[in-house]
C-alpha positions, 0 to 999 in steps of 0.5 A: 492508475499511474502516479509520480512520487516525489520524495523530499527530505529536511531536517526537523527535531519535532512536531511541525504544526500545520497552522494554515490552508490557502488554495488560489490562483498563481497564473494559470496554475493552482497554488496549494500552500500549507503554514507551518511553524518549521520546515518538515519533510513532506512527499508529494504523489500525483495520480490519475484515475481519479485525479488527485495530488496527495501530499503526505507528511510524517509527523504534524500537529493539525491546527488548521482549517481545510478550504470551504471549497474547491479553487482553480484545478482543485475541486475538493481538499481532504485530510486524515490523520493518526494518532503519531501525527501522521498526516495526507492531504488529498487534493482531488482535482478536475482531471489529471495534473502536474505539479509545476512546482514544489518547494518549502519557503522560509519564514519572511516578511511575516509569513511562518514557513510553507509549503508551496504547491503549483499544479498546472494542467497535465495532458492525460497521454503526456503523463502517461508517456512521461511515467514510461521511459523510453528505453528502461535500463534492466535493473542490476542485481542487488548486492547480497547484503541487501537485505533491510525491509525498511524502504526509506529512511526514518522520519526524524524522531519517529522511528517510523518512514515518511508518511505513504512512503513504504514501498519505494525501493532503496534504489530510488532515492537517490532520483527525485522523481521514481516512477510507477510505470503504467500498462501503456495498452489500452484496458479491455472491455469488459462487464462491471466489477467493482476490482480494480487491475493494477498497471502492469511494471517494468521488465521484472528481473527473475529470481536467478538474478536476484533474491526474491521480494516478498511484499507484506500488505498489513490490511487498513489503516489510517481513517480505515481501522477495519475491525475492532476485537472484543478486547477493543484492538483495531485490525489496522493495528494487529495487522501492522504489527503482525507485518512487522515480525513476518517482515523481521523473519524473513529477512532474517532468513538472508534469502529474501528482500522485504517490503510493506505496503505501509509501516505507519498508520496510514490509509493507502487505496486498495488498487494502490497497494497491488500496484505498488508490489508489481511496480517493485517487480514483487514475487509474493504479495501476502496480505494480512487481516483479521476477521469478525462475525456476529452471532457465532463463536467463529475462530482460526486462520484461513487463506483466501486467492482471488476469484471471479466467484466465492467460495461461499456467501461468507467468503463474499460479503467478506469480500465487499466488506474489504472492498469497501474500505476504499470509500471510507475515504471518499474513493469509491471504485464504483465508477470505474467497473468497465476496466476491470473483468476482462482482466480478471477472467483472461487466460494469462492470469492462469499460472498466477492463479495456479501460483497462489493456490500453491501458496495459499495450501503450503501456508495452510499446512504449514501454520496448521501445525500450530494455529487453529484453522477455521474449517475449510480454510482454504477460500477464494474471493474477488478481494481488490488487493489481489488482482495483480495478474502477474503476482502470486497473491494471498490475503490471510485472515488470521483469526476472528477479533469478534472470538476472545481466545483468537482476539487475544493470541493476535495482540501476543509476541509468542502468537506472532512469532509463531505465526511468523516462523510458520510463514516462512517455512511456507515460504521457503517451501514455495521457493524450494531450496536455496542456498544462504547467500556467503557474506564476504 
């Protein structure tokens, strides 16, 4: 999948209500208009493999009515929210497109403020060319003090990032179109699989030249809550939080830039959220979840890689059950198999594998100091989060929310620090010694 990201940023004091959807023909173009009672910030995605443009918005109060039916380029308009007021509306459309035009008019001649989309046609090989520049510039080292794990600024008065707006870099913002380059190559033919393989990025600069990016991935989110504990908690919720403490201590350490595939409560496709750490030019991707099981008192941590084959029947119905997550929201992965395997089984993949394995045992050694471990911690799996072939890559259940003692050690401080601490003394070890940058 390739995307655009347009981030655009205005002043608001409060809660914007969305107070109607008109979809229409402008032209040739498509119009999408949202009414709203203020200005508000807003960002707008488009992608390809399906088409769509999403249009995330911070914080809202929904009062409006979503189209009947689909108009012009758009075929079907769709919307989730959260409890904050987090708001994206997905327009899915009839093969790939552009936006023409994006702009919030002023309230005039009657009509409340809104926002304005033109979407015109978009030429599947143009967009591709125009989401790889031509002669990329290597990125710079960044300075030492760089060491914050937010990726955007906040949202005013939330405390939180814009709406989807976790992992677009710092360096970034000041360009209105960032980009997240695709792998130009064709995919390879392969046999079904149900995982998608991110696009590869940009030349990734190596760790001598600078700190190393540690990507935390907080499982779910949005309409997806994934599991709910015995206590009633939400893994959306516990692996949000978790991700939060991880993040705080690793960036505390000065050793390591952090970023999270989402610091809200949104829903973020699963091939999105690989795709994002290599376009980032990611070192670790690391993603947090919690289990559930029925019938059995189950408890502790364990680690999964990725594999073409699990580990057990229970590793792979855990698998699909996180696999799933993406239709949910009406994004179902099924149709598009045939890119996928030949990927996943190439010898390239090799060292990244051989990577994560090494990963996923010092975190197992590490955190069994002072978490209890499930028995045979260590499994493998085709998890979707963890198909980037050039990212060492784990996902971490962090206990069962179907088991009392492991649902309520994930919702305490004194747990996640713990859990925290050990994390990055996991990392540390995976990265070897190194020195604690001098601040000048």
């Amino acid at each position: 999948m390739a995307q655009a990201t347009q981030v655009l940023r205005l002043p608001s004091s409060k809660r914007t209500s969305v107070l109607a959807v008109r979809l229409g023909l402008q032209g040739e173009m498509t119009r999408f208009v949202l009414e709203m009672s203020e200005r508000t910030d807003y960002r707008v995605t488009t992608a390809i493999n399906p088409g769509r443009v999403v249009i995330d918005l911070p914080s809202v109060a929904w009062q409006a009515a979503l189209p009947g039916a689909g108009r012009g380029l758009v075929k079907d308009v769709r919307m989730t929210s959260s409890l904050s007021g987090a708001a994206q509306v997905v327009l899915m459309t009839e093969g790939p497109v552009r936006v023409a035009n994006a702009d919030f008019l002023p309230a005039r001649d009657g009509h409340p403020p809104r926002l304005v989309l033109d979407l015109a046609h978009g030429d599947l090989g143009s967009l591709m060319a125009a989401l790889v520049p031509t002669a990329p510039p290597s990125p710079p080292p960044p300075p030492v003090e760089d060491r914050s794990v937010a990726v955007l600024p906040e949202a005013p008065g939330t405390g939180m990032p814009p709406v989807g707006a976790a992992m677009v870099p710092a360096a970034s913002r000041a360009g209105m179109l960032p980009t997240l380059p695709p792998d130009p190559s064709p995919p390879p033919k392969a046999a079904p699989s149900s995982i998608m393989v991110p696009p590869a990025p940009t030349e990734k600069p190596t760790l001598r030249d600078r700190l190393p990016l540690i990507v935390l991935d907080p499982g779910h989110g949005g309409d997806d809550p994934g599991a709910t504990s015995v206590n009633g908690d939400h893994e959306k919720d516990i692996t949000l939080a978790m991700a939060r403490v991880v993040a705080r201590a690793l960036e505390a350490t000065g050793r390591y830039r952090v970023a999270l595939t989402r610091d809200s409560d949104i829903f973020i496709p699963l091939r999105d959220r690989p795709a994002k750490a290599r376009a980032l030019g990611a070192d670790l991707f690391i993603s947090l979840h919690a289990d559930i099981v029925v019938g059995r008192p189950v408890r502790g941590l364990s680690v999964y890689t990725l594999s073409d084959k699990a580990t057990d029947r229970e590793a792979d119905m855990l698998a699909q059950r996180e696999n799933r997550s993406d239709a949910i929201v009406g994004m179902d992965l099924a149709g598009q198999n045939e890119q996928v395997v030949g990927i996943l089984i190439d010898l390239a993949q090799r060292d990244t594998r051989n990577q994560s394995r090494r990963l996923a045992n010092l975190v197992v050694d590490t955190v069994g100091h002072d978490i209890t471990l499930l028995n045979s911690p260590l499994r493998s799996a085709g998890f979707a989060v963890l198909t980037a072939p050039d990212v060492p890559a784990i996902l971490v259940e962090m206990g069962y929310l179907s088991h009392p003692v492991d649902a309520r050690l994930l919702v305490t401080d004194s747990h996640r620090r713990r859990f925290a601490t050990d994390m990055v003394r996991a990392i540390d070890t995976f990265f070897g010694p190194r020195r604690k940058p001098t601040r000048k």
